[in-house]
Residue, then its C-alpha position, 0 to 999 in steps of 0.5 A: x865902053x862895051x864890055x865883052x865876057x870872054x870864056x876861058x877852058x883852061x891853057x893849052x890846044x890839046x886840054x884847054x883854050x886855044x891861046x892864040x885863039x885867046x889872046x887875038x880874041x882880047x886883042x880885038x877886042x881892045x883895037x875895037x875899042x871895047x873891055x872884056x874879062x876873063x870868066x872859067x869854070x872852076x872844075x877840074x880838067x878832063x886830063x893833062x896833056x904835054x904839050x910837048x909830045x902830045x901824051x896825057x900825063x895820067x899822074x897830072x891833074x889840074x884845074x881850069x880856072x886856075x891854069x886859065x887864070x895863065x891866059x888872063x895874068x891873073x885877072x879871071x873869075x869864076x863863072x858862077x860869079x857872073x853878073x849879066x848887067x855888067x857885060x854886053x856880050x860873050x865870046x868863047x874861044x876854041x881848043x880842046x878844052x872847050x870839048x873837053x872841059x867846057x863839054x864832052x863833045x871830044x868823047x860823046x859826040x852828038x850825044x854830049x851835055x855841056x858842064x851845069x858850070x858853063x851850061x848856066x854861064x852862057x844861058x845867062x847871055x842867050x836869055x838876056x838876048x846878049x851876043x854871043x861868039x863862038x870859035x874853032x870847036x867851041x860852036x859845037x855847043x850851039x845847038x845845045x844852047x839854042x835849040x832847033x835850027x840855030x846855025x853855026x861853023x865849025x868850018x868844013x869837017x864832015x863828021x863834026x858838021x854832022x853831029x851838030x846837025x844830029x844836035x838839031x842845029x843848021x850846019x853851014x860850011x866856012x871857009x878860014x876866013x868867014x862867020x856864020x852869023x845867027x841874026x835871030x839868035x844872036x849868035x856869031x861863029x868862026x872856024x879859027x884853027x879848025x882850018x887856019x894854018x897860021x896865026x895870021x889866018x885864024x886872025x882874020x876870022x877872029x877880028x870879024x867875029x869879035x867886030x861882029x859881036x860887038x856890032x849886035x850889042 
């Protein structure tokens, strides 16, 4: 049985793992006949969002391994704790949180770093040649981790397309429903809920990465 990682960034669209995002991505999984555990990085979240009414609650502070441990019931690890013998693949769903406490790309733009945490994380799979599939905003950190030329989705979004070019990656244009596949690379991405209106939509565009990812293993 393949065994997939996947990366979590907290609980929550507006500070952390998209969680429709999250869970179709471990439900592909497992109709696809795979296993996967849950890996974040235990740091603290850039803020907290309500959910509710959309404001940062300045007085909340909050950690993402702990809230996305929510999202995995439990079942998680720290992302220094992995071991790339044990695992296939990766896929890292979207949310704010993977541009804000995966990265800075929410406040830096272009000129964003990913967190030494997550930065290490991945590189252990890009190294070992291992797929690695990237949603909704999270593929902003391709660049970054690939060099040059690597090509990725984010969807259709003037502004973020151009700063991953001005990251030195190759921006190509998707619609809901498509993956931009880096065969050389080795690296799948899908614009989910950057374009999706519904669930269902940013489903179709998941289960193709995930069947993707999974193929390239």
């Amino acid at each position: 049985m393949k065994k997939i990682a996947v990366l979590l960034s907290g609980s929550g669209v507006f500070d952390g793992s998209e969680i429709h995002e999250s869970v179709l991505t471990m439900l592909a999984l497992t109709k696809f006949g795979a296993s996967y555990h849950c890996f974040a990085p235990d740091i603290k979240q850039m803020h907290v969002v309500n959910h509710l009414t959309g404001e940062v609650v300045a007085e909340e502070s909050r950690n993402v391994l702990v809230e996305s441990a929510r999202i995995a019931r439990g079942e998680i690890s720290a992302t220094e704790q992995l071991d790339i013998e044990e695992f296939d693949g990766l896929i890292i769903p979207g949310g704010f949180g993977a541009a804000k406490n995966l990265c800075n790309f929410a406040t830096s733009g272009s000129d964003c770093e990913i967190s030494l945490e997550v930065s290490d994380f991945i590189s252990e799979f890009a190294d070992a040649k291992k797929p690695v599939g990237f949603i909704c905003i999270a593929p902003v950190m391709i660049p970054l981790l690939y060099g040059a030329g690597v090509t990725g989705t984010i969807g259709d979004d003037i502004d973020t397309a151009q700063a991953f070019n001005l990251m030195g990656g190759h921006h190509q244009d998707a619609v809901v429903q498509d993956i931009v596949v880096d065969e050389v690379n080795k690296v799948v991405s899908t614009p989910a809920y950057m374009l999706a209106g519904n669930i269902a939509e940013a489903n179709e565009g998941i289960e193709k990465l995930v069947k993707k990812v999974l193929e390239m293993v």
